[in-house]
PANU-446877 format. One line per 2 residues: their letters; for each residue x, y, z of C-alpha. Coordinates in Angstrom, 3 decimals. Example, Ala and Ser with C-alpha at 12.3 -4.5 7.8 and 13.67 -1.06 7.14 Angstrom:
BEGIN
as	12.300/-4.500/7.800 | 13.670/-1.060/7.140;
This chain:
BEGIN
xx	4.755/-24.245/-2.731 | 6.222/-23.451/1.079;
xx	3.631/-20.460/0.741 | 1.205/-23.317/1.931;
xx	2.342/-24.412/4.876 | 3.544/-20.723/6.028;
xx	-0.150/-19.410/5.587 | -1.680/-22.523/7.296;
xx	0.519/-21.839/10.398 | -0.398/-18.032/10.295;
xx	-4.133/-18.980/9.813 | -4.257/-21.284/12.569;
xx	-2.139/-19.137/15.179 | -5.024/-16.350/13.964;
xx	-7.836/-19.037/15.092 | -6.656/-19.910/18.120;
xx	-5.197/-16.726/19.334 | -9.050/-15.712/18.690;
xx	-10.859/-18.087/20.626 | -7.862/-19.024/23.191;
xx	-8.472/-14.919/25.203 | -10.288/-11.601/24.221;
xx	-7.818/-9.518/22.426 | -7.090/-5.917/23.162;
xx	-8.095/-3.378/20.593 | -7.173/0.281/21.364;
xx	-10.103/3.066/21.790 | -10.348/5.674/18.973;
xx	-8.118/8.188/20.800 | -5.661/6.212/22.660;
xx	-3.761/3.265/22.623 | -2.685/1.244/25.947;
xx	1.107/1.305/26.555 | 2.595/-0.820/29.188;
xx	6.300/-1.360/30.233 | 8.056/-3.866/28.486;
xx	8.940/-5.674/31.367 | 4.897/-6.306/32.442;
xx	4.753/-8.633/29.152 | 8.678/-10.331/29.488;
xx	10.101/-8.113/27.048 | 13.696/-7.180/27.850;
xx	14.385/-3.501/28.100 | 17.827/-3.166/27.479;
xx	17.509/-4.935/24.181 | 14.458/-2.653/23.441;
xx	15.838/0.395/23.914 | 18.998/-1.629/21.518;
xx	16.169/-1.365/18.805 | 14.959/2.310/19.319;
xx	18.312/3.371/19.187 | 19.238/1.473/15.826;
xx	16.095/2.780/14.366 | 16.810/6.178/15.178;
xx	20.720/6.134/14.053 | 19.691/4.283/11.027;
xx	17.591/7.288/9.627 | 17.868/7.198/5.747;
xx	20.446/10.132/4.730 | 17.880/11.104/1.772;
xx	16.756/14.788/1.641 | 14.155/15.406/4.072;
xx	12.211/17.641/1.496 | 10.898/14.959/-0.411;
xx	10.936/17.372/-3.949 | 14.336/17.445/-3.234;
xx	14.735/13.605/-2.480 | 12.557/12.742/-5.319;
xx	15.125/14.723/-8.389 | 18.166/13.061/-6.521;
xx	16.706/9.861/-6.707 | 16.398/7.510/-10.153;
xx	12.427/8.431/-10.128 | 13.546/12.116/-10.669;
xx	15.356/11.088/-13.960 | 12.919/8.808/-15.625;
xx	10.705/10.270/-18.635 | 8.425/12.417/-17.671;
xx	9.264/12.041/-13.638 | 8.516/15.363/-12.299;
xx	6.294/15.313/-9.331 | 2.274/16.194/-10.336;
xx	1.119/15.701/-6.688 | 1.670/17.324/-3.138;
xx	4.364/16.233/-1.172 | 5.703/17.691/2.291;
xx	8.883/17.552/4.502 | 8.855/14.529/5.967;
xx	10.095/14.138/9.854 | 12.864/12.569/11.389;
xx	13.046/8.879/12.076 | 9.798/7.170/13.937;
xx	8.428/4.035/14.646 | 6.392/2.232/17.073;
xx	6.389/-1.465/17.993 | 3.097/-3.146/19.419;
xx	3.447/-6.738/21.148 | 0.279/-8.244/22.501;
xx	-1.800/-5.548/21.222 | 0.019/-3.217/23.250;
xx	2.294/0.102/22.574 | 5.686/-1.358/24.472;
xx	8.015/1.100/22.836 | 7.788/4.583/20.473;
xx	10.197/6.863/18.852 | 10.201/9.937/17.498;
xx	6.974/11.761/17.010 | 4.643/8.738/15.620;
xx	1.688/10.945/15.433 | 3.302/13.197/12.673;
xx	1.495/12.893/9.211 | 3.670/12.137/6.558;
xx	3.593/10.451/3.357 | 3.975/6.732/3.250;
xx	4.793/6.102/-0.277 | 3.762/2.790/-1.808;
xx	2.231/1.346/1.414 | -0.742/3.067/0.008;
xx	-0.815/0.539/-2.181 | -2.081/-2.248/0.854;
xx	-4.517/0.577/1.666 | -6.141/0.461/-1.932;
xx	-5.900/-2.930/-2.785 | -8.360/-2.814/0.394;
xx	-10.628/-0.941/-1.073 | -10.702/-3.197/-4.228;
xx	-11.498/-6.012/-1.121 | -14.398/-3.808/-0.297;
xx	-15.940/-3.851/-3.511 | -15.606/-7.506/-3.719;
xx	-17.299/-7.904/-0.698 | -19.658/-5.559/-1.186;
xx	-20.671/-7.319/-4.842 | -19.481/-4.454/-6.670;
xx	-17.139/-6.640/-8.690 | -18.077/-9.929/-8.514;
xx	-15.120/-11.991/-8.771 | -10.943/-10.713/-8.588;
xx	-10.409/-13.153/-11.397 | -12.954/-11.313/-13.481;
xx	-12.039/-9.119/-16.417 | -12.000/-5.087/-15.721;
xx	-13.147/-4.081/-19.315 | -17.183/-4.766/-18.917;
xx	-16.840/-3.201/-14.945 | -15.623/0.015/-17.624;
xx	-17.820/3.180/-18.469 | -15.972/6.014/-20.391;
xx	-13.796/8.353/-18.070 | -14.799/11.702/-18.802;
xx	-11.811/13.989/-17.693 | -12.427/17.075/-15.683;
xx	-10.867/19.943/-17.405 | -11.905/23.156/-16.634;
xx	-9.690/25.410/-19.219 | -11.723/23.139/-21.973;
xx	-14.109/26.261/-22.177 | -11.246/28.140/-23.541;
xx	-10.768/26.335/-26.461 | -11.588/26.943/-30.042;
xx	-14.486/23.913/-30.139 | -13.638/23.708/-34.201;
xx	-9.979/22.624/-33.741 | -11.129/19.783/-31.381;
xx	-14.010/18.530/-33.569 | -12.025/15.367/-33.767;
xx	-10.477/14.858/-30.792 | -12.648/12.551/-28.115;
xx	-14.211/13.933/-25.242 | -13.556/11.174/-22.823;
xx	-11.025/8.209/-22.643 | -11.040/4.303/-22.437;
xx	-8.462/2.574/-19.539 | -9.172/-1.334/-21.598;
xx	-10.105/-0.254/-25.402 | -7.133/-2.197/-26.656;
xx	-7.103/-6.058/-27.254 | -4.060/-6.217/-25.057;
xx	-5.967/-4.506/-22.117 | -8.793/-6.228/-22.708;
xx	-7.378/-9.525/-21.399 | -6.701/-7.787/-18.003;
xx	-8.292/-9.020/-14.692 | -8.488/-6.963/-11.261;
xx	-5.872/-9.638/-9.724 | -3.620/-8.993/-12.781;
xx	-3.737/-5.355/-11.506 | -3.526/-6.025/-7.931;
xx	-0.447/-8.816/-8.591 | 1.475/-5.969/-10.728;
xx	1.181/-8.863/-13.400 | -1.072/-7.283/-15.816;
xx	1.724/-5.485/-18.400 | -1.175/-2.840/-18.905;
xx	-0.283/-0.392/-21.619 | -1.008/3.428/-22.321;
xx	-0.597/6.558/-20.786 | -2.866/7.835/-17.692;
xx	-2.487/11.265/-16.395 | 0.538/11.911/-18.352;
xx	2.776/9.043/-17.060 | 3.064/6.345/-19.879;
xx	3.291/2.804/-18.473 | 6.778/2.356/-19.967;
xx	8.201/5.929/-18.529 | 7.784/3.947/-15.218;
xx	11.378/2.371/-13.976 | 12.351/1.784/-17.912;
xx	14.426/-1.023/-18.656 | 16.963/-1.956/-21.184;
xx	17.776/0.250/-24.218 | 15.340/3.643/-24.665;
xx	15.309/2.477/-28.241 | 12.972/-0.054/-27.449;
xx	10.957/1.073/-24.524 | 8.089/2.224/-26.741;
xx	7.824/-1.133/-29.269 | 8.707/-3.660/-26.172;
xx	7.253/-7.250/-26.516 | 3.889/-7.230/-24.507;
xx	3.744/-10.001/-22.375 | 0.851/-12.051/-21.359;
xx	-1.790/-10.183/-18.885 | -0.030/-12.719/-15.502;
xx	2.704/-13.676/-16.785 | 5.624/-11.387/-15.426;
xx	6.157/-9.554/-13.069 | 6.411/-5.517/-13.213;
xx	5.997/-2.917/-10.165 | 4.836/-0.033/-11.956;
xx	3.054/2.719/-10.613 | 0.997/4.193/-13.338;
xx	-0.893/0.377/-13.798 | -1.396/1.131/-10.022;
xx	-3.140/4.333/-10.614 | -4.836/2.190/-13.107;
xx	-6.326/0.457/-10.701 | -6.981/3.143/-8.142;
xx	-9.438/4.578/-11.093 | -11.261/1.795/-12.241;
xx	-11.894/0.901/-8.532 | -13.430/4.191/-8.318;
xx	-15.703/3.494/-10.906 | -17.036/0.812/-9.739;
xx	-17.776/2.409/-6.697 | -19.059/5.719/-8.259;
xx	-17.317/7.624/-5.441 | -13.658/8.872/-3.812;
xx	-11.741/6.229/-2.302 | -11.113/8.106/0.122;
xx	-14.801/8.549/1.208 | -14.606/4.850/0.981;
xx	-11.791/4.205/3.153 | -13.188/6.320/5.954;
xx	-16.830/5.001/6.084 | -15.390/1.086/5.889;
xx	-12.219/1.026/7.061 | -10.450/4.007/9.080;
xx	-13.475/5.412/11.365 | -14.262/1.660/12.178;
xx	-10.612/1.405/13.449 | -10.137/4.654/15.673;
xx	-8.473/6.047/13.142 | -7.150/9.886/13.158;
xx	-8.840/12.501/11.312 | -5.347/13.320/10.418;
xx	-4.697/11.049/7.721 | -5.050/12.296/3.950;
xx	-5.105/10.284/0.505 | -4.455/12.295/-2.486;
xx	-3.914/11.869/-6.380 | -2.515/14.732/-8.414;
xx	-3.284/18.170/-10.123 | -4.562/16.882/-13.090;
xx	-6.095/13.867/-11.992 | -10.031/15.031/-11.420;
xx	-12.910/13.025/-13.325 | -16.713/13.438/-13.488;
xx	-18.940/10.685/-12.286 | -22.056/11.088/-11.985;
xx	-22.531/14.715/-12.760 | -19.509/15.061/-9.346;
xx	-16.103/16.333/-9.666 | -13.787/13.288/-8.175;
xx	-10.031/13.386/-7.796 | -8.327/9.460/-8.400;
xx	-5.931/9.094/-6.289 | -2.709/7.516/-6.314;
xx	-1.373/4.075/-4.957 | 1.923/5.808/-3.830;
xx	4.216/8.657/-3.576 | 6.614/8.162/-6.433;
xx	5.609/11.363/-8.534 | 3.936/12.851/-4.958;
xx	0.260/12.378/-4.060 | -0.677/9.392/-2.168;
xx	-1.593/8.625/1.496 | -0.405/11.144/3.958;
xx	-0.702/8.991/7.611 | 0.744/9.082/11.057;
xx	2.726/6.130/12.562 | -0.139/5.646/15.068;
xx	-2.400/5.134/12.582 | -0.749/3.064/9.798;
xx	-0.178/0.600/13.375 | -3.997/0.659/13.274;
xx	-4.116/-0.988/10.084 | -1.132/-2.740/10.410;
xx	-3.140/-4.584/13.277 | -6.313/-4.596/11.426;
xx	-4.280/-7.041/9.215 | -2.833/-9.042/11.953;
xx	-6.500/-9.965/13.361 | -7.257/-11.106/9.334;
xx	-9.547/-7.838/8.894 | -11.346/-8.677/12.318;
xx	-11.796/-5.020/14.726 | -12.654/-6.168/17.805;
xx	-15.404/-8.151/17.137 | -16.216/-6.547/13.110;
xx	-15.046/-8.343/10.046 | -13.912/-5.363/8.223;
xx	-11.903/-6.386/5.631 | -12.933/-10.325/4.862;
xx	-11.211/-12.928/6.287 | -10.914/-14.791/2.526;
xx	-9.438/-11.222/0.967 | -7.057/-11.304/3.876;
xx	-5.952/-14.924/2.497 | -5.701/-13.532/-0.720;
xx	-3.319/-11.187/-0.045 | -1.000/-13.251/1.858;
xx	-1.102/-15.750/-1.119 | 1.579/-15.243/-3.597;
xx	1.692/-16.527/-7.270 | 5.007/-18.715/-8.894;
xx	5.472/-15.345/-10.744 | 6.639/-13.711/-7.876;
xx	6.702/-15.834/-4.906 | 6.732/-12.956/-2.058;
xx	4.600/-10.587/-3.083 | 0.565/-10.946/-2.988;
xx	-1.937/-8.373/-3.258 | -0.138/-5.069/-3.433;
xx	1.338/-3.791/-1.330 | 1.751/-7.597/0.747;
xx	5.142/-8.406/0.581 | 5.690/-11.807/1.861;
xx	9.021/-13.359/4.155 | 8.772/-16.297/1.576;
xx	11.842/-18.692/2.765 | 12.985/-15.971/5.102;
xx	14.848/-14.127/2.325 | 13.979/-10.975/3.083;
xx	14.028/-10.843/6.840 | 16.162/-14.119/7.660;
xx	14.993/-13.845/11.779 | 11.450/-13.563/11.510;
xx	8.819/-16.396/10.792 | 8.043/-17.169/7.289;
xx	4.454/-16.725/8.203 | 5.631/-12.551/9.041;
xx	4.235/-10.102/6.160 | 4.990/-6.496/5.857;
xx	3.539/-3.104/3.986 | 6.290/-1.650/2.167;
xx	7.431/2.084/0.960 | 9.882/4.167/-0.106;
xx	11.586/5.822/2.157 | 11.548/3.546/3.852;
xx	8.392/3.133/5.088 | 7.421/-0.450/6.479;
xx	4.511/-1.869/8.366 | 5.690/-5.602/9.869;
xx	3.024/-7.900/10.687 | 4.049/-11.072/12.150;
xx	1.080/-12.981/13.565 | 2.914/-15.928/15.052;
xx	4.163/-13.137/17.450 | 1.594/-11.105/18.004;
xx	3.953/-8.205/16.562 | 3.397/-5.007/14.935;
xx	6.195/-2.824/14.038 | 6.049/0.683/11.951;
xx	9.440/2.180/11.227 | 9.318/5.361/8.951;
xx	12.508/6.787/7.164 | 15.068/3.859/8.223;
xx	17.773/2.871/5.807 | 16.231/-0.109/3.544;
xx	18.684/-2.038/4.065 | 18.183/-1.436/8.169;
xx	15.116/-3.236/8.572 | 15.530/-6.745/8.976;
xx	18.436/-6.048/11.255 | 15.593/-4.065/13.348;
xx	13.496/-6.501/13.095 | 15.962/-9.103/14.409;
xx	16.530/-6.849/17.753 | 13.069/-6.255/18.554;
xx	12.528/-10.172/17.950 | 15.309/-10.570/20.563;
xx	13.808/-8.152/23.000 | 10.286/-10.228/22.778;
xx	12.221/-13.604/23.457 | 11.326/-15.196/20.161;
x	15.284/-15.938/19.219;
């Protein structure tokens, strides 16, 4: 597979750049810019890049209710938002070469949502646990990791106990023999064809295919097999992770990942209205691995760079290994299933196809919106662009690559 000899390249450009100079990692509250010129970077074609950014803002509704019932999310079964959302901003970005900010647009320290590249930041946190020993293996099954959710529902006091004598008190995520054949990388591949309904979004509501007559009685394929983005097996995922670790992933996040960066306090993760659990006699929201019924990570463009970068340096802060190096590796590797995509949310440049310029080795967090985070290690290149046109951002991409001298 050409995945192979794309990830050696990366992994050795990683090594050496490590060893061959001390890198540059930016303070908690600031981050060094220098002029483009001080690191060969041609301005003209810079500013080219800015400019194309910024007049290829996505034409989508900037209230994102709105967006979301003009879009084909707002029409699916059962679509209407259950989480916050807010009005996003205008078009933003910032591009870091050498560890340094060389160019910004817009207002990058603006929180907004960042749709599904919440899912990089919680297939992190599954890292975490499996560093941590909290789930011993990726490959392992989810079912025995499984206590019984017990839902929080505070109108349950309401009731009339005697018509609810048979109705159960908590739920299973992997009672059925189909689920029961699910591992965590099924889950964080999108492979896993998980099936049921979690917090009022049925897996096949999700982006349904072929003729409504048969979305409820489809063939269930093999547990990494095929293929499927689908957000509620995400949220899946985002709650059985929090079981394991018996507390918010947010909480988790901060204390592993975003304080060790410099992170903002600004940054939010969220699930939705109804999606509050007890654990441990503690009221705990799941959150979501996106935006697409609202909920999910709400982030500045200064920050998602930090992360962004985090990834560059293979989980490596200045010195910390805070993500592992091997869970890095991971999610760079893809599967014959779906040869660009690894670890959600790692979409891979897999024979260039989806940004024909950049290196093969290049990797990016993707949303809607669109929201990308590029990574390209051979170049020592970070670039966040937030509400460009989808089909905009390899031709970005390509500019900014000019600018840096690398075509």
């Amino acid at each position: 597979m050409k995945s192979k000899s794309f990830l050696l390249a990366f992994f050795l450009f990683v090594s050496f750049y490590s060893f061959s100079q001390k890198r540059y990692f930016p303070d908690t509250d600031s981050w060094i810019k220098k002029e483009p010129s001080e690191l060969k970077v041609d301005h003209e074609l810079l500013k080219e890049a800015i400019d194309f950014a910024i007049n290829t803002e996505s034409n989508a509704d900037k209230n994102l209710k709105m967006a979301h019932y003009q879009s084909a999310f707002g029409r699916e079964p059962f679509g209407f938002p259950i989480g916050p959302m807010k009005e996003r901003g205008s078009a933003t970005g910032l591009v870091i070469y050498k560890g340094y900010v060389i160019a910004e647009w817009g207002d990058p320290r603006r929180v907004d949502l960042t749709f599904s590249v919440a899912k990089s930041i919680l297939s992190t946190t599954v890292g975490l646990a499996v560093d941590q020993g909290l789930i011993k293996n990726e490959k392992d099954l989810v079912y025995p990791y499984m206590a019984p959710i017990i839902p929080y529902d505070p109108y349950k006091i309401l009731m009339n106990k005697a018509d609810h004598v048979n109705s159960e008190d908590v739920f299973e995520l992997f009672d059925s023999d189909h689920n029961k054949k699910i591992t965590w990388e099924h889950l964080l591949r999108q492979t896993s064809n998980w099936e049921g309904t979690l917090w009022g979004k049925p897996d096949w509501a999700d982006r349904p295919q072929g003729n409504s007559s048969t979305w409820l009685d489809r063939e269930r394929n093999e547990p990494g097999t095929v293929y499927k983005y689908n957000d509620t097996r995400v949220n899946v995922l985002a709650l059985a992770t929090m079981n394991v670790w018996r507390k918010p992933l947010p909480v988790v996040l901060k204390e592993y990942v975003m304080d060790k960066i410099g992170a903002s306090p600004t940054w939010r993760w969220t699930g939705y209205e109804n999606s509050f659990v007890i654990i441990d006699g503690q009221i705990m929201q799941a959150v979501s691995g996106g935006s697409h019924w609202g909920g999910g990570m709400f982030i500045s463009a200064y920050d998602q760079a930090r992360f962004g970068y985090l990834t560059l340096n293979m989980g490596n802060w200045n010195g910390n290994q805070i993500i592992s190096k091997s869970w890095i590796e991971k999610s760079l590797t893809p599967t014959a299933v779906q040869t660009n995509y690894g670890f959600m949310n790692y979409f891979l440049n897999t024979d260039k196809k989806e940004i024909p310029a950049a290196p093969e080795s290049a990797f990016f967090h993707l949303g809607a919106g669109t929201n990308m985070i590029y990574v390209d290690p051979e170049n020592d290149l970070v670039i966040v662009t937030r509400w460009i046109e989808n089909s905009k951002k390899a031709e970005l991409i390509e500019i900014v690559l000019k600018a840096i001298g690398k075509i």
